[in-house]
C-alpha positions as CSV (number, residue, x, y, z in Angstrom):
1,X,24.9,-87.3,14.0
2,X,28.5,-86.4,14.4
3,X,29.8,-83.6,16.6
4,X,30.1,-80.8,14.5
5,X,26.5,-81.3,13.2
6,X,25.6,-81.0,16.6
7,X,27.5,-78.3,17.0
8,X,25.7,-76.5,14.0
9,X,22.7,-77.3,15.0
10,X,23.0,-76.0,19.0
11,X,24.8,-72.7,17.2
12,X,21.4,-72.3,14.7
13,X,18.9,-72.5,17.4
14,X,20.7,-70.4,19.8
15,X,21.1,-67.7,17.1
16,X,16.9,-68.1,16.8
17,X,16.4,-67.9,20.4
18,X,18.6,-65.0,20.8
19,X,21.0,-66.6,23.2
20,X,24.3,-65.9,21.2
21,X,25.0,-63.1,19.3
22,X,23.7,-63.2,15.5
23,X,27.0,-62.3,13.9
24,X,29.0,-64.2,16.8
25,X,26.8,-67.2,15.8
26,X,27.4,-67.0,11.9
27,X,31.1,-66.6,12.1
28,X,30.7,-69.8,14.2
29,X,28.6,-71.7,12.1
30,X,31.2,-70.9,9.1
31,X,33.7,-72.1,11.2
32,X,31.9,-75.0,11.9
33,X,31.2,-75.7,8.3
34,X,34.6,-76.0,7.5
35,X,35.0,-79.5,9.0
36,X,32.0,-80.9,6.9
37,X,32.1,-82.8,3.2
38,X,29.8,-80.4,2.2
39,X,31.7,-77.4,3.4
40,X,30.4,-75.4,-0.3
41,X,26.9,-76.0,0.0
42,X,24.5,-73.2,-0.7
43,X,23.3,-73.7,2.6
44,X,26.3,-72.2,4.0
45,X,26.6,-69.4,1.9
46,X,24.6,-66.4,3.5
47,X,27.0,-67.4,6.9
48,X,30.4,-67.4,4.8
49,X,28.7,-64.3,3.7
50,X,28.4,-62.5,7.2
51,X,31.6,-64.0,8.2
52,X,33.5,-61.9,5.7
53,X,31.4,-59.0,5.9
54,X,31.8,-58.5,9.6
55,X,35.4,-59.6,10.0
56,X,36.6,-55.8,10.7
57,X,34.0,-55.6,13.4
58,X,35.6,-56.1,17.1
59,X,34.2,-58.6,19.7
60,X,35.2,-59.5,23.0
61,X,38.0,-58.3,24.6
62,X,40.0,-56.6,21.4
63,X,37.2,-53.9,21.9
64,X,39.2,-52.5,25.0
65,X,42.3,-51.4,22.5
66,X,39.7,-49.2,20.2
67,X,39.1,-45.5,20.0
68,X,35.7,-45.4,22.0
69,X,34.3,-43.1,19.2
70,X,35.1,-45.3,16.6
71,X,33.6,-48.3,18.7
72,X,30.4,-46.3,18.7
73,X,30.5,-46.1,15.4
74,X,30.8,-49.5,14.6
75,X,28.4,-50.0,17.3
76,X,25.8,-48.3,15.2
77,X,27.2,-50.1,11.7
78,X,26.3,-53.6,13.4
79,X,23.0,-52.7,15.0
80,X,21.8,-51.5,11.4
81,X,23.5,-54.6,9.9
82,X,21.8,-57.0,12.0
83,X,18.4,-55.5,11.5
84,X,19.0,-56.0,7.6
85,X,19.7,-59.4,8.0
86,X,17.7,-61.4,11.1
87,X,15.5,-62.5,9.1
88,X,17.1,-64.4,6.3
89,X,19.6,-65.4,8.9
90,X,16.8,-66.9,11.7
91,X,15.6,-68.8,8.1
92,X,18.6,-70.6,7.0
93,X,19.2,-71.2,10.6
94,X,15.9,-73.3,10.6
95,X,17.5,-74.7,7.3
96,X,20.2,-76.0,9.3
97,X,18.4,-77.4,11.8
98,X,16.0,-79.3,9.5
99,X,18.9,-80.5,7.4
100,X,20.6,-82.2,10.0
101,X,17.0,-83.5,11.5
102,X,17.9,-82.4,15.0
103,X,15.7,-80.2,17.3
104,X,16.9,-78.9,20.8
């Protein structure tokens, strides 16, 4: 298994074990897909998805340059977001993880 599989596959499960952040993890696992022949598969597209439909949300340290209202309000935007999609994200992270027939 090469790197970035492994990669993938540590960024799935952490995203089921609730040890990264579910949109953090998707925008990495597009990332990540990017390096691999099959870079278009259907498996990839609920994360390419996310990726593009959070890209306006800040992370990190950028948050400290925001109007703290508005931060709150994205806050909110992302906690509802999540909710709506945990499920069908924790599933094709499992997809992952059985497509590239590693376990961790």
């Amino acid at each position: 298994m090469n790197d970035i599989q492994d990669q993938l596959v540590h960024v799935a499960q952490a995203i089921i074990d609730e040890k990264t952040n579910l949109i953090l993890g998707c925008r990495e696992i597009d990332r990540l897909r990017s390096h691999l022949e099959e870079r278009e598969s259907p498996l990839f597209f609920l994360f390419r998805a996310i990726a593009s439909e959070t890209d306006h949300l800040p992370f990190g340290d950028v948050r400290k340059h925001w109007n703290e209202q508005r931060l709150q309000q994205l806050d909110q935007e992302t906690l509802a977001y999540v909710s709506e999609i945990r499920d069908a994200v924790v599933e094709d992270c499992r997809a992952i993880i059985h497509a590239y027939g590693r376990y961790i």
